[in-house]
C-alpha positions in Angstrom: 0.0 0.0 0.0 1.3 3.4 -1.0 2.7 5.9 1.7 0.3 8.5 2.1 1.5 11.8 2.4 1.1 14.2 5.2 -0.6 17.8 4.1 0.8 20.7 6.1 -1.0 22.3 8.5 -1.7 26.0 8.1 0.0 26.7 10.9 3.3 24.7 9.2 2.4 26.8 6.0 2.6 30.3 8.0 5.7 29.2 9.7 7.1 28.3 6.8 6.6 32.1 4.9 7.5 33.7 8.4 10.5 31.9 8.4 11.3 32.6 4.5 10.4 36.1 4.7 12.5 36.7 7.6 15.5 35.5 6.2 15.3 37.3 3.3 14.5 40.3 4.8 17.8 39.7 7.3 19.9 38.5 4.4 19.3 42.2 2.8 20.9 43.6 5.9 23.8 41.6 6.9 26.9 43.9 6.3 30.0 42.8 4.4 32.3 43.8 7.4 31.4 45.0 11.6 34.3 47.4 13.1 33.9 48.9 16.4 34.7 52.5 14.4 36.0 54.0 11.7 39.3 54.1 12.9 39.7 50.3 12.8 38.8 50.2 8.8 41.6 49.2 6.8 42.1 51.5 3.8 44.5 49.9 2.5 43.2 46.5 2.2 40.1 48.3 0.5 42.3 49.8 -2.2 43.7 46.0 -2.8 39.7 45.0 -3.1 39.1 47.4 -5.8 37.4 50.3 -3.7 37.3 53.7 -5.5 34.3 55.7 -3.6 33.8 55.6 0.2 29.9 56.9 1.1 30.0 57.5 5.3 27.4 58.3 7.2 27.4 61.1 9.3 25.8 61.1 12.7 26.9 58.7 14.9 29.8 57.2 12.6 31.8 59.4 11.7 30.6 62.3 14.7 28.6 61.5 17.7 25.0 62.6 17.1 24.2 66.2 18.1 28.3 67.1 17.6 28.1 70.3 16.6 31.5 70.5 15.0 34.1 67.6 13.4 36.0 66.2 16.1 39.5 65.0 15.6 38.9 61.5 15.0 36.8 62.5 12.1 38.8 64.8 10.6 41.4 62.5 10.7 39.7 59.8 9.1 38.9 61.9 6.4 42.4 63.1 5.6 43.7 59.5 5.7 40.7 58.8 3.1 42.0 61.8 1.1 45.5 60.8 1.2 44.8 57.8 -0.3 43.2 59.3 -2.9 39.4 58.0 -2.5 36.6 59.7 -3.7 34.3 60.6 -0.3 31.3 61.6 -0.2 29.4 62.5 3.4 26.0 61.3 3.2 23.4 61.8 6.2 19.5 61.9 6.5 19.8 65.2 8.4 19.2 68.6 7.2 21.3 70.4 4.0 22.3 72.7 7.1 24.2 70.7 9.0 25.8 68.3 6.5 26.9 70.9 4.4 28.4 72.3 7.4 30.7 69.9 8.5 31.5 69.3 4.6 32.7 72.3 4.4 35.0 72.3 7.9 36.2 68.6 6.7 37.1 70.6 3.0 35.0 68.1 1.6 33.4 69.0 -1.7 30.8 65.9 -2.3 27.9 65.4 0.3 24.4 64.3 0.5 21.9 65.7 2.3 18.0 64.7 3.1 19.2 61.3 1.6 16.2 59.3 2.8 18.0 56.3 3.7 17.0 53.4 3.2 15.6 54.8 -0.2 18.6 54.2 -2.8 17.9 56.9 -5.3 20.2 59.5 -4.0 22.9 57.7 -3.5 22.4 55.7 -6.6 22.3 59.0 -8.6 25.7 60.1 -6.9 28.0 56.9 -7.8 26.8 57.4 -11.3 27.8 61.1 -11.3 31.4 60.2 -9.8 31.7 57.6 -12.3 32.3 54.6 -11.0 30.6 51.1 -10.5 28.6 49.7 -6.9 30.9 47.4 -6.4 33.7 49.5 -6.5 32.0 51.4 -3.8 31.5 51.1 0.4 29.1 52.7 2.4 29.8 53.1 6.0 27.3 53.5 8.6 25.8 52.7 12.2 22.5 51.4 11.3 21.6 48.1 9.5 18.0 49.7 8.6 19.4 52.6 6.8 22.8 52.4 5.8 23.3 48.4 5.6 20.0 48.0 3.8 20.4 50.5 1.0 24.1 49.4 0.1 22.4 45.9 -0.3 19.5 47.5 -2.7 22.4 49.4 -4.7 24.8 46.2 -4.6 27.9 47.9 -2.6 29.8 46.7 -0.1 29.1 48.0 3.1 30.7 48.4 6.5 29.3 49.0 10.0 30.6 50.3 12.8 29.1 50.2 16.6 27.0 53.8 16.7 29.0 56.7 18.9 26.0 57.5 21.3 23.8 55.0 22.3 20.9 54.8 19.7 18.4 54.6 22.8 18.6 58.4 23.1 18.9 59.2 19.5 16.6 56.6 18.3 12.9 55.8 17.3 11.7 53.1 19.9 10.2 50.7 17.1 13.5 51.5 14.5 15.8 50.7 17.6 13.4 47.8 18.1 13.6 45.9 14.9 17.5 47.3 14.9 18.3 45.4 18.1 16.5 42.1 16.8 18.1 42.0 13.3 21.5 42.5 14.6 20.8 39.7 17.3 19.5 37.6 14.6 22.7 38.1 12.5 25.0 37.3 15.6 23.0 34.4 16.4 23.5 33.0 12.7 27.1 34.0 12.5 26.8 36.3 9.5 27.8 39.5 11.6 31.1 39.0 13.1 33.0 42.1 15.0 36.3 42.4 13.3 39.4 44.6 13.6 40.1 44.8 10.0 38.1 44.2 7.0 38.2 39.9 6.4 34.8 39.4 4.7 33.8 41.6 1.2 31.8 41.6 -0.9 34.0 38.6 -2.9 33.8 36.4 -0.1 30.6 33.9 -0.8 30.2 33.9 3.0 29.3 37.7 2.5 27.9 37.7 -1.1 26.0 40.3 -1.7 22.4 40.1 -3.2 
C-alpha cells in the first residue's frame, strides 16, 4: 500500500513564509564587514579590493549625534581617506544645514543631504555622477536599517561600525526595536562578526552580496 503523504497544517504553511520572509529580509541587511569604528577600517586593504568611492554616514559614525563640529577623529579619518586618494562623499539623512556644514569644515566637496535612507535613489544618482561602479564602492554607517539596507538594494559593499552615542537616546523606539532584533538575529547566525580589520567583502561567498 502506497505511503500516504502528510498535508501541512496551516499553521506549518505560516511558519514556513514567516520563516522565509525573515531570512530574506535579514539576508538584505547583513553587512560585508562589523568594526567597532571607523578608525579600525583598513584602507588599505580596501584599495587591494578594488574600492574607489567611500559613502560615510554622518551622525553617529563618523561624529557623535548632536556634535556640533568635526571632532579629531573624524577629521582625521577623512584626511587618511583623502591621502589615499578615495573619492568621499558625506551622506546623512539630516538637514542640507548641518551636512553641508561639516563638509565644508572637513574641506570636503561631495555630500548628500535629506538622503532618505533606506531609499537608494540619491545615492544611486551620486555613484553614477562620480563615475564609477557599486561594487567599487563602500558605504559606511551605524544602522543596518538605513545604511546596511540601501548598500544591499544598490549592490555595494558596506561596513558597520558600533554607533558613537547610544541609539536609545537618539533613536525611534520601534526602529531601535527591529534594529536590536536583526543585529541579534545576524550574531545568532554567525553572519555579523566584530572584526578589527576588514576579512569578509563583498567577494567572499560567505558575505555575497544580493
Amino acid at each position: 500500500m502506497p505511503q500516504k503523504y502528510k498535508h501541512k497544517s496551516t499553521e506549518q504553511i505560516q511558519e514556513n513564509s514567516s520563516s522565509f520572509l525573515l531570512g530574506f529580509f535579514v539576508n538584505y541587511l547583513r553587512p560585508s564587514a562589523y568594526v567597532t569604528s571607523i578608525q579600525e577600517i583598513d584602507l588599505d586593504l580596501l584599495k587591494k579590493q578594488g574600492i574607489k568611492l567611500i559613502i560615510c554616514d554622518l551622525d553617529n559614525t563618523l561624529v557623535p549625534h548632536f556634535t556640533k563640529f568635526p571632532t579629531k577623529k573624524a577629521k582625521d579619518f577623512v584626511d587618511k581617506v583623502k591621502e589615499k586618494e578615495f573619492n568621499f562623499i558625506l551622506v546623512s539623512n539630516n538637514t542640507s544645514k548641518r551636512v553641508s556644514f561639516f563638509a565644508e569644515k572637513l574641506n570636503l566637496k561631495n555630500y548628500i543631504s535629506n538622503a532618505k535612507k533606506p531609499f537608494p535613489k540619491e545615492i544611486k544618482k551620486t555613484i553614477e555622477k562620480i563615475g564609477v561602479k557599486p561594487q567599487e564602492t563602500v558605504i559606511i554607517g551605524d544602522m543596518l536599517i538605513t545604511d546596511i539596507l540601501v548598500a544591499n538594494f544598490i549592490h555595494t559593499e558596506s561596513i558597520l561600525v558600533q554607533p558613537l552615542i547610544d541609539p536609545e537616546k537618539t533613536m525611534n523606539k520601534i526602529l531601535l526595536f527591529v534594529e536590536k532584533f536583526i543585529f541579534k538575529k545576524l550574531t545568532k547566525d554567525n553572519l555579523i562578526v566584530k572584526s578589527e580589520i576588514i576579512k569578509k567583502t563583498i567577494y567572499n561567498e560567505d558575505y555575497e552580496i544580493l
